[in-house]
C-alpha positions in Angstrom: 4.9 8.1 27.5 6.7 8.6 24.2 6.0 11.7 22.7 6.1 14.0 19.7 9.7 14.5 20.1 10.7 11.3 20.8 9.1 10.1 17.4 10.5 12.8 15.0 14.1 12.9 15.2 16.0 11.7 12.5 16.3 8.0 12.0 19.8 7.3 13.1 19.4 8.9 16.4 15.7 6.2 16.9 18.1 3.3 15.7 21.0 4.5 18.4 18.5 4.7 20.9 16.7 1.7 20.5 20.2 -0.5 20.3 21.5 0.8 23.4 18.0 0.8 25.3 16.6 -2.4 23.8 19.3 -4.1 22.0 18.4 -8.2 21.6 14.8 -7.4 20.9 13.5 -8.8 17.9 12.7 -5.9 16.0 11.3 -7.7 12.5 11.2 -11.0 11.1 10.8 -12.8 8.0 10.3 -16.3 7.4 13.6 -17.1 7.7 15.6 -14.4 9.5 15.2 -12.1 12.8 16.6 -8.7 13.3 17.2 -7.6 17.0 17.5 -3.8 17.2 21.2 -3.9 18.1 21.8 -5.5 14.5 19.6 -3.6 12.9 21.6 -0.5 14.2 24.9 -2.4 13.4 24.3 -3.5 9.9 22.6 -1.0 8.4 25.8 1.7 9.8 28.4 -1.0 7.9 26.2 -1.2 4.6 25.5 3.0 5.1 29.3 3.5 4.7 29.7 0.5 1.9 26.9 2.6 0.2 29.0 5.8 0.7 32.2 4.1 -0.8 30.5 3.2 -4.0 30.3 6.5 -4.6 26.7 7.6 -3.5 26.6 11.1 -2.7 24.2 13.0 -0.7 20.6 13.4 -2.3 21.8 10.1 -5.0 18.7 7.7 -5.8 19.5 4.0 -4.4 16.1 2.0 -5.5 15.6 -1.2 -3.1 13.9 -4.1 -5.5 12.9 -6.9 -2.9 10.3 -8.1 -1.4 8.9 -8.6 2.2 12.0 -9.1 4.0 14.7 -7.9 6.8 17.1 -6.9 3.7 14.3 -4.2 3.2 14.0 -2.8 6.1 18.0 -2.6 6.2 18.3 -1.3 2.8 16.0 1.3 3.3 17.3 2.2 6.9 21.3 2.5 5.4 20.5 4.6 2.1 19.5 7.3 4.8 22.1 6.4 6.9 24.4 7.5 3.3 22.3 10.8 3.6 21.1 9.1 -0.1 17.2 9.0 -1.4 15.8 5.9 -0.8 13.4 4.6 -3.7 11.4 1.5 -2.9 10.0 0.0 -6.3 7.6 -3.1 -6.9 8.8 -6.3 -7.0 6.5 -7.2 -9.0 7.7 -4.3 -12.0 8.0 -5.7 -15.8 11.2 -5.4 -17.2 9.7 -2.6 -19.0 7.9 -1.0 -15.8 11.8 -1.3 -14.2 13.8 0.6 -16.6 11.1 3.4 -16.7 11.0 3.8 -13.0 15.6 3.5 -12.8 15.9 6.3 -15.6 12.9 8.7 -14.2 14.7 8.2 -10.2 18.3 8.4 -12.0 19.2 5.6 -9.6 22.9 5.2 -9.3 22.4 1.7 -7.2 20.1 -1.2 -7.4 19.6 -3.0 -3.9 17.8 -6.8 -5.3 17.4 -10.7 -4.8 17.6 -13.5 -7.4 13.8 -13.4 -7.6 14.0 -13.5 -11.4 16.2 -14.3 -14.3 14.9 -11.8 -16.9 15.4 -8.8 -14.8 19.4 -9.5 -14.8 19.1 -9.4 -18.2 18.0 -5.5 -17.7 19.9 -4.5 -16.0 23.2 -5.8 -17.1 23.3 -3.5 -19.9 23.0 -0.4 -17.9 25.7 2.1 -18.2 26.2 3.8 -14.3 24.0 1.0 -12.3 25.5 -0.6 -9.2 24.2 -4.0 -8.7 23.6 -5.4 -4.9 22.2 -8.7 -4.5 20.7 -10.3 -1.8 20.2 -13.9 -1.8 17.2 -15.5 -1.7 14.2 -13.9 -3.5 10.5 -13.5 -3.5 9.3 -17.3 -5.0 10.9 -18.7 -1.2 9.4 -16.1 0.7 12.4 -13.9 1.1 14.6 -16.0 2.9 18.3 -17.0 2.2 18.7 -20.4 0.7 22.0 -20.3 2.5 20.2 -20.6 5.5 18.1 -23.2 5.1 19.5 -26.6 5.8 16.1 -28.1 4.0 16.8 -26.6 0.8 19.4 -28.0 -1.8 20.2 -27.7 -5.1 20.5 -24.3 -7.5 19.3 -20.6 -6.4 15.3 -19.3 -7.1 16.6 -17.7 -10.1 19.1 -20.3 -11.6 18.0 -21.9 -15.1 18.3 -25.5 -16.1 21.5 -25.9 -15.4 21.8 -25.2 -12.5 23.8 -21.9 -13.6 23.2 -18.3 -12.6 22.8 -15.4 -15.1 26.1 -14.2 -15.9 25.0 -10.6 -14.2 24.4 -11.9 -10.4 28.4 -12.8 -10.7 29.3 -9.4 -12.0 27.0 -7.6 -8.8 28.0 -7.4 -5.3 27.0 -9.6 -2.8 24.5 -7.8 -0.2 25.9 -9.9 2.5 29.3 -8.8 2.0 28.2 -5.1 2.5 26.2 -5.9 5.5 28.2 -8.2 7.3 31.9 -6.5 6.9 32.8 -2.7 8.6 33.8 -0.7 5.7 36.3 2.0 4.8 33.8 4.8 4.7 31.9 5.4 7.9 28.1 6.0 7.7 27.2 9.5 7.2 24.7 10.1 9.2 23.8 13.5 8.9 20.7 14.0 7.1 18.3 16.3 8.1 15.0 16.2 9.0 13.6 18.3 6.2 16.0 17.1 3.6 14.3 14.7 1.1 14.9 11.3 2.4 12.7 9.0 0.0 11.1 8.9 -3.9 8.1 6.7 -3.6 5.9 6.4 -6.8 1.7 6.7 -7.0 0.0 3.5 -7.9 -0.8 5.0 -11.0 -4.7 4.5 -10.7 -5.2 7.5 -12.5 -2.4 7.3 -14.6 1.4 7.1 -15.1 2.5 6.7 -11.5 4.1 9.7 -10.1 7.4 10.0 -7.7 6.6 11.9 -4.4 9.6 13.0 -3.0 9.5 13.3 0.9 11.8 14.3 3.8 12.0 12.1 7.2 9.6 15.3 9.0 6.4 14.0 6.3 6.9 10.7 7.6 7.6 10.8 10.8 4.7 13.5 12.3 1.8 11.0 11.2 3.1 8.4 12.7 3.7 10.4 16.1 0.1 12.3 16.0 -1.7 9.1 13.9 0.3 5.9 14.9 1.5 6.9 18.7 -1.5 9.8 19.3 -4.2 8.4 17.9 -4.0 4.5 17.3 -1.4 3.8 20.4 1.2 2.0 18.9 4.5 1.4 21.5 7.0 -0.9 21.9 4.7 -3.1 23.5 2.8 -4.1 20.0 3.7 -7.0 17.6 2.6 -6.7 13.8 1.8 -8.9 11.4 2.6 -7.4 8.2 1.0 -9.2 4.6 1.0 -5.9 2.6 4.4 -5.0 0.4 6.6 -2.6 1.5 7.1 -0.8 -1.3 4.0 0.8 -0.5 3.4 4.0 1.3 0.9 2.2 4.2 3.5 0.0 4.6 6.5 2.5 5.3 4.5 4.6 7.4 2.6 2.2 9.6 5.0 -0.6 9.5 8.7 -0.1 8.6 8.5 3.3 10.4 6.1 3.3 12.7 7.6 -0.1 13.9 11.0 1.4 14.1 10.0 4.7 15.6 8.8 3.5 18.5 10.7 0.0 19.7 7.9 -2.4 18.3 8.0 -6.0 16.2 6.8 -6.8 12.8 6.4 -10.6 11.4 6.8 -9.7 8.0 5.0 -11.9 5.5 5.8 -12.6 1.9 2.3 -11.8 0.3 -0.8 -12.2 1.9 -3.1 -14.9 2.0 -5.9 -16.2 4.2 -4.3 -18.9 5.5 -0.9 -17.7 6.0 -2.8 -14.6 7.7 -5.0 -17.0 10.2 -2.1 -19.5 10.5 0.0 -16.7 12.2 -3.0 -15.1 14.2 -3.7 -18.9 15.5 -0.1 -20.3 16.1 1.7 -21.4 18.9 3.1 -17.5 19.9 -0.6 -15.6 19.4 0.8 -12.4 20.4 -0.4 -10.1 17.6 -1.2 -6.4 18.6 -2.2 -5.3 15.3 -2.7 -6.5 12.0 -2.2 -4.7 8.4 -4.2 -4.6 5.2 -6.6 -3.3 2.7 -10.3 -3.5 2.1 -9.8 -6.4 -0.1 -7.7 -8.6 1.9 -10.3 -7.6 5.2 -13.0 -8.7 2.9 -11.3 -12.2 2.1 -10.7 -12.9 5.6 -13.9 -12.3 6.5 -15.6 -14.6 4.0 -13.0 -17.3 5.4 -14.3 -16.9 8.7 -17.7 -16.4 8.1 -18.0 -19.9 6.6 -16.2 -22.0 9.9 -18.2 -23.5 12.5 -16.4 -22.8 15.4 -17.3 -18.9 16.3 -13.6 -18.1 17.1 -13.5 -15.3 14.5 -9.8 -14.1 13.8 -9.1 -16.1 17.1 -6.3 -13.6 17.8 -7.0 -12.9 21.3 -4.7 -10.3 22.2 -5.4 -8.6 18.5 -6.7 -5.2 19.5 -6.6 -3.6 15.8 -6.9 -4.3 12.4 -5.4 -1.4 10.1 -7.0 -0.8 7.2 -5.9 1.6 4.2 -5.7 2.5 0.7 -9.2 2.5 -0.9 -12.6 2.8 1.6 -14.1 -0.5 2.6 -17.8 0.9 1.9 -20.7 1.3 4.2 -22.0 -1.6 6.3 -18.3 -3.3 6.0 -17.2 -2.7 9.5 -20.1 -3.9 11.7 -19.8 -7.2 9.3 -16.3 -7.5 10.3 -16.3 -6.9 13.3 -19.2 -9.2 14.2 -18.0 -12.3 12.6 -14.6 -11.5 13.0 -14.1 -10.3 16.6 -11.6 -7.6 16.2 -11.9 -4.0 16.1 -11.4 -2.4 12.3 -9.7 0.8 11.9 -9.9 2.6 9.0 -7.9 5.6 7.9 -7.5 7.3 5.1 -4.6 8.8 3.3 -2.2 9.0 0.4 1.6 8.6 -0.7 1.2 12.5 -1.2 0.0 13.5 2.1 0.6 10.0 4.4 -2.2 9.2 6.8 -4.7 11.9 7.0 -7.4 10.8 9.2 -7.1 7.9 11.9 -9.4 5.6 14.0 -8.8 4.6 17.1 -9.5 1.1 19.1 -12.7 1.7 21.0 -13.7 4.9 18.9 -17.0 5.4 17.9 -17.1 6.0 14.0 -20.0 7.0 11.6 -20.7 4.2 9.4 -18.8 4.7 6.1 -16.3 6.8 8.0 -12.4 6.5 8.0 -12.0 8.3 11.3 -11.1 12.3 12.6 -8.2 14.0 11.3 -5.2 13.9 12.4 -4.1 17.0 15.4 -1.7 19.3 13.0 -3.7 18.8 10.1 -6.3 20.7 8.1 -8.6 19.4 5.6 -11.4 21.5 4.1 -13.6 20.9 0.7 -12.8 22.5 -2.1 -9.1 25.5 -2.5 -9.6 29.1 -2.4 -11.2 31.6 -0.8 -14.4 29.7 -0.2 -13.2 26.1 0.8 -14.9 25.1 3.9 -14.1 22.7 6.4 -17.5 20.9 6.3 -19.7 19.8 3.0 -18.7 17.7 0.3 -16.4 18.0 -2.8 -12.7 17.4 -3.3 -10.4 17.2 -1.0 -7.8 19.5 0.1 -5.4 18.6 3.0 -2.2 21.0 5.2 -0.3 19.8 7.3 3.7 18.2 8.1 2.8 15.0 6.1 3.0 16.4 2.9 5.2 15.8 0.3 7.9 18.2 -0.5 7.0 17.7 -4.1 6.9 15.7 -7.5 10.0 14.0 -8.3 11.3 16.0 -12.0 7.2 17.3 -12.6 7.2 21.0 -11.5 4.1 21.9 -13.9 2.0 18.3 -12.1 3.4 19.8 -8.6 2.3 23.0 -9.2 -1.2 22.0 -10.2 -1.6 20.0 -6.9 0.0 22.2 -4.1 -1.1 25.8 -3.6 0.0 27.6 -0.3 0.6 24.6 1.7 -2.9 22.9 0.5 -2.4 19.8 -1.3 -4.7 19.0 -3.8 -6.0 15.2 -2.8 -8.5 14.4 -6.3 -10.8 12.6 -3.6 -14.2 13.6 -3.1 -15.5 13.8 0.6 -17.9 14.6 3.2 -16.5 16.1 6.0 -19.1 16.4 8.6 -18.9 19.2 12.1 -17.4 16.8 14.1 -14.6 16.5 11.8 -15.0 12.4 10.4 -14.6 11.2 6.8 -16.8 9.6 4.2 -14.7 8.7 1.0 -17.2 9.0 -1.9 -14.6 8.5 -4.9 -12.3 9.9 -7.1 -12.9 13.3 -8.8 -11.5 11.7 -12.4 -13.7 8.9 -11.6 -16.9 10.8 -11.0 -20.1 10.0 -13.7 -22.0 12.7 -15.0 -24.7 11.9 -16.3 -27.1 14.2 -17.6 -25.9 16.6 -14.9 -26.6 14.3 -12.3 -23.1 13.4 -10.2 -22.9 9.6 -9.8 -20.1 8.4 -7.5 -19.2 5.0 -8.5 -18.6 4.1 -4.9 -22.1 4.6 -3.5 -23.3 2.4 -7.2 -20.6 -0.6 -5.9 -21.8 -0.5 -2.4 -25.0 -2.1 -3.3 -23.9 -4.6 -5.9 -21.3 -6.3 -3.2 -23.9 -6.2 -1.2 -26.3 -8.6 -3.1 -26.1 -12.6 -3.2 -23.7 -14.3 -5.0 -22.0 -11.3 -6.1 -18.4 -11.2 -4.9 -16.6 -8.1 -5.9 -18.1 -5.2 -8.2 -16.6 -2.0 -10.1 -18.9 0.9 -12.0 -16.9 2.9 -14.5 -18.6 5.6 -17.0 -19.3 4.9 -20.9 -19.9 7.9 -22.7 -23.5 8.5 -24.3 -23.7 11.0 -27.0 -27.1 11.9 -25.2 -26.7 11.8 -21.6 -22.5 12.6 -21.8 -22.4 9.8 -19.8 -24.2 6.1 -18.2 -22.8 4.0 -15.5 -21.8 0.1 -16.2 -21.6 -2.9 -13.6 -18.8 -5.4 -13.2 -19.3 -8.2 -11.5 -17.5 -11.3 -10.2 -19.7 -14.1 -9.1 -19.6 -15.4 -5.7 -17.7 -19.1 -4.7 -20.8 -20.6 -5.0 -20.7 -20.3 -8.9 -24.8 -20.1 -9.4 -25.3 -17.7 -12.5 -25.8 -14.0 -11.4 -29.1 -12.9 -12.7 -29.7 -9.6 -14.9 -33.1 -9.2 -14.3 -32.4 -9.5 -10.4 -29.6 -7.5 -10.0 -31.4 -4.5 -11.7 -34.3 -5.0 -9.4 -32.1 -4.8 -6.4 -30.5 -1.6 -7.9 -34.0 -0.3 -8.9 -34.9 -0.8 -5.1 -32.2 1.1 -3.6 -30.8 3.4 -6.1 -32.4 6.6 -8.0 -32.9 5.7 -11.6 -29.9 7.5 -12.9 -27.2 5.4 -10.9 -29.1 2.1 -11.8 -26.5 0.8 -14.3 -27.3 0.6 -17.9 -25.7 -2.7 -18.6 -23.9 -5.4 -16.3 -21.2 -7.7 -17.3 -19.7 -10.7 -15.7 -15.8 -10.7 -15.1 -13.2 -12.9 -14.1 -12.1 -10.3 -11.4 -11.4 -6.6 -10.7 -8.5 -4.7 -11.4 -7.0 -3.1 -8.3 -3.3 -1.7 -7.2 -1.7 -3.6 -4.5 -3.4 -0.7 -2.3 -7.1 -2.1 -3.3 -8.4 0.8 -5.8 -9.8 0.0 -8.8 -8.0 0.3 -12.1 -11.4 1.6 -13.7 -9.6 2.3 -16.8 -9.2 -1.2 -17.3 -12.4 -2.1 -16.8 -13.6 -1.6 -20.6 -10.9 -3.8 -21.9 -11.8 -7.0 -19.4 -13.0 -10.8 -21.0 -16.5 -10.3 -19.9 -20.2 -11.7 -20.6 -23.0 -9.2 -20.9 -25.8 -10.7 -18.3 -28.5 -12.7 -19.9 -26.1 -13.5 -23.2 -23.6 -16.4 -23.7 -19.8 -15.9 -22.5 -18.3 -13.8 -24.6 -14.2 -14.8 -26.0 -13.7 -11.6 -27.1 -13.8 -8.3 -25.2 -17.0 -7.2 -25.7 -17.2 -3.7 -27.4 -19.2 -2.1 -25.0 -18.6 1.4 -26.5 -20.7 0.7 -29.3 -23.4 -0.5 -27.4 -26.6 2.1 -26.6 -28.1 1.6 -23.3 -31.1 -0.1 -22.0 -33.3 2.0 -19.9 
């Protein structure tokens, strides 16, 4: 039985122990490369001490740009193997978005791919950046052209001719690093509570934020959440859709996978049929299966419409982890029904890491994203009279919290009093200790004194026919302070969504002050790869007001009084 100890111990020690113990087992996977655990251990000790030569000292920032691949997983692994600050960014990042993030880390190196052109042209003017390339890049899937006898011709990120931008030739080669024993041996020395990684927020409710964390935050959920609660050994394989540059995805997958001897099957991005053409291959010998409300809710339209009653058809699937934003009541027993595999919800954040945690076979309210974790405390509301039932916002204690705010002192000090991190979500929290998301605090509606939570306003909209995603966001009022407005994307069938019905539904199942005032058709919603609405982008969206003509323009809804 592993236990608490076994788990969080720092990350060197885990990789020693798994290449001496379980050496040629595949630890991940991409589409074009596997990673036993013996390599794993060897390559990320030689890039470690390539890392250290360059001149990284302990505590320097080394940001890892790529996308779901081995070179991640290694990357990440070696910067804390160089007693260094690992700082996964978005692939994904503008060239704008990308400068912000390198000055706010001060990263000294930049661990890419050839993904894209324009970013070399960023980044070659940097004064103090070390460049390390991997080949390959995120158009590909990841892989190494190099490697794939099928594919001739330039690099992803070569232009017409066939050349690469002049700045991949003046970076080092990632291979190099990885593949040849250097001068400098790895460190391999940092501590547990020393600050091991800078991840940064979303940004849902603003600029996004770094949270600086120490191997300790990461490590305790995934031995009380991962191991204690959900099961996960070296027995499981995981198929992995979500980036990893997201905090669910280090926790449950890069670590959690590594902490305990497991395998990952990492995929590029996720889709439904890459998704069901893994679960259904040749080697069906999923465990567990990553994602967000949103992708959960794709699949299950997918397989709600086939004929053959096979659901995921993922026989040996015995979880499907869900995080990031709540899934909404009635969402699990549809899954689970149509899709024959057990949903676990949890809930968290890249402040605190997993929180709560539900585990196969356990019996959940509806709505609910499982019991907290053991070593953690939640309770509603700071100060003397916060109370560990009720609902309000949500405060969380415990070893998965973030050391603090990466260079914010005044935004850290308004979020963490006496151990109590200050989460901005509002909850129930009922005696037996279980969950109910209702929203964001920043996102709550009040209007006329009455507390809407668009949440509970969204449940019923997805819910009706031919409506395939929804969002509620406030509009002010100058009599009421503020009115909620519905955004909704029409269901694959295409038929028209109706005004006069959707109000009627609302009307039926809602109080009159959480019936939206107006309804607009959109192309889609905004959401963070983790799922949550971007409700501050909902004003600004191509949209048609229900029962008038598509609009070209934005419509300017602020001007607009509302209908009763």
């Amino acid at each position: 039985m592993v236990t608490h100890a076994d788990v969080v111990k720092p990350l060197p020690e885990l990789l020693g122990d798994h290449a001496r113990r379980l050496g040629d087992k595949v630890c991940f996977q991409d589409r074009f490369r596997r990673l036993t655990y013996r390599e794993l251990e060897e390559r990320t000790a030689r890039l470690a001490g390539h890392l250290v030569g360059l001149g990284v000292a302990r505590g320097d920032r080394v940001a890892v740009l790529l996308g779901n691949r081995v070179e991640t997983v290694e990357s990440l692994l070696a910067i804390i193997r160089a007693s260094g600050v690992g700082v996964p960014l978005d692939p994904g990042s503008s060239e704008e978005e990308l400068a912000r993030l390198l000055d706010d880390s001060g990263a000294r190196v930049l661990i890419t791919d050839q993904a894209c052109p324009t970013r070399w042209h960023a980044l070659s003017s940097r004064p103090g950046l070390t460049v390390v390339v991997a080949e390959g890049g995120d158009e590909d899937g990841g892989g190494s052209a190099a490697s794939r006898p099928d594919v001739e011709g330039p690099t992803p990120d070569a232009g017409t001719d066939g050349n690469r931008p002049a700045a991949v030739d003046q970076a080092l080669a990632y291979e190099d690093l990885a593949g040849t024993e250097p001068r400098t041996p790895a460190r391999d020395d940092l501590a547990l509570d020393e600050v091991a990684w800078l991840l940064y927020t979303s940004g849902s409710s603003g600029v996004p934020k770094g949270v600086l964390s120490t191997q300790r935050n990461r490590l305790s959920p995934v031995a009380t959440g991962l191991v204690g609660v959900l099961g996960l050994s070296e027995r499981d394989r995981v198929l992995w859709p979500l980036p990893l540059h997201h905090a669910m995805s280090q926790i449950v997958c890069f670590l959690g996978v590594t902490a305990v001897g497991a395998s990952a099957v990492l995929l590029p991005r996720f889709s439904v049929a890459g998704v069901l053409g893994e679960l259904r291959g040749e080697d069906a010998s999923f465990t567990l299966l990553g994602g967000v409300p949103t992708t959960y809710s794709a699949l299950l339209d997918a397989v709600r419409g086939e004929e053959d009653g096979v659901g995921l058809g993922a026989p040996a699937l015995r979880g499907c982890v869900s995080g990031g934003a709540a899934a909404g009541p009635g969402f699990r027993a549809s899954f689970e029904a149509v899709c024959q595999a057990p949903y676990l919800e949890h809930y968290g954040s890249t402040e605190a890491g997993p929180v709560t945690m539900a585990g196969p076979g356990e019996a959940t309210a509806d709505g609910a994203c499982g019991r907290v974790l053991p070593g953690t405390r939640v309770r509603v509301g700071g100060g003397a009279d916060g109370r560990d039932t009720g609902e309000g916002e949500l405060w969380v204690n415990g070893p998965g919290i973030m050391a603090r705010y990466h260079g914010r002192p005044e935004a850290t000090a308004e979020v963490l009093r006496d151990g109590w991190f200050r989460t901005g979500d509002l909850v129930r929290i009922d005696a037996s200790g279980e969950l109910v998301i209702t929203g964001r605090a920043s996102d709550l509606i009040i209007r006329g004194g009455v507390n809407i939570h668009p949440s509970e306003v969204e449940a019923v909209l997805r819910r009706l026919p031919g409506v395939a995603d929804a969002a509620v966001a406030g509009r002010p009022h100058p009599v009421f302070g503020e009115v909620p407005v519905g955004y909704l994307v029409a269901g694959p069938s295409g038929a028209a969504l109706d005004r006069g019905r959707v109000l009627a539904a609302c009307r039926a199942r809602l109080s009159g002050t959480r019936v939206p005032v107006e309804l607009f058709e959109v192309a889609g919603i905004p959401r963070t790869a983790s799922g949550k609405i971007l409700r501050r982008d909902l004003a600004g969206l191509p949209a048609r007001a229900l029962g008038t003509e598509a609009a070209e323009e934005p419509v300017r809804r602020e001007t607009r009084e509302p209908t009763e």
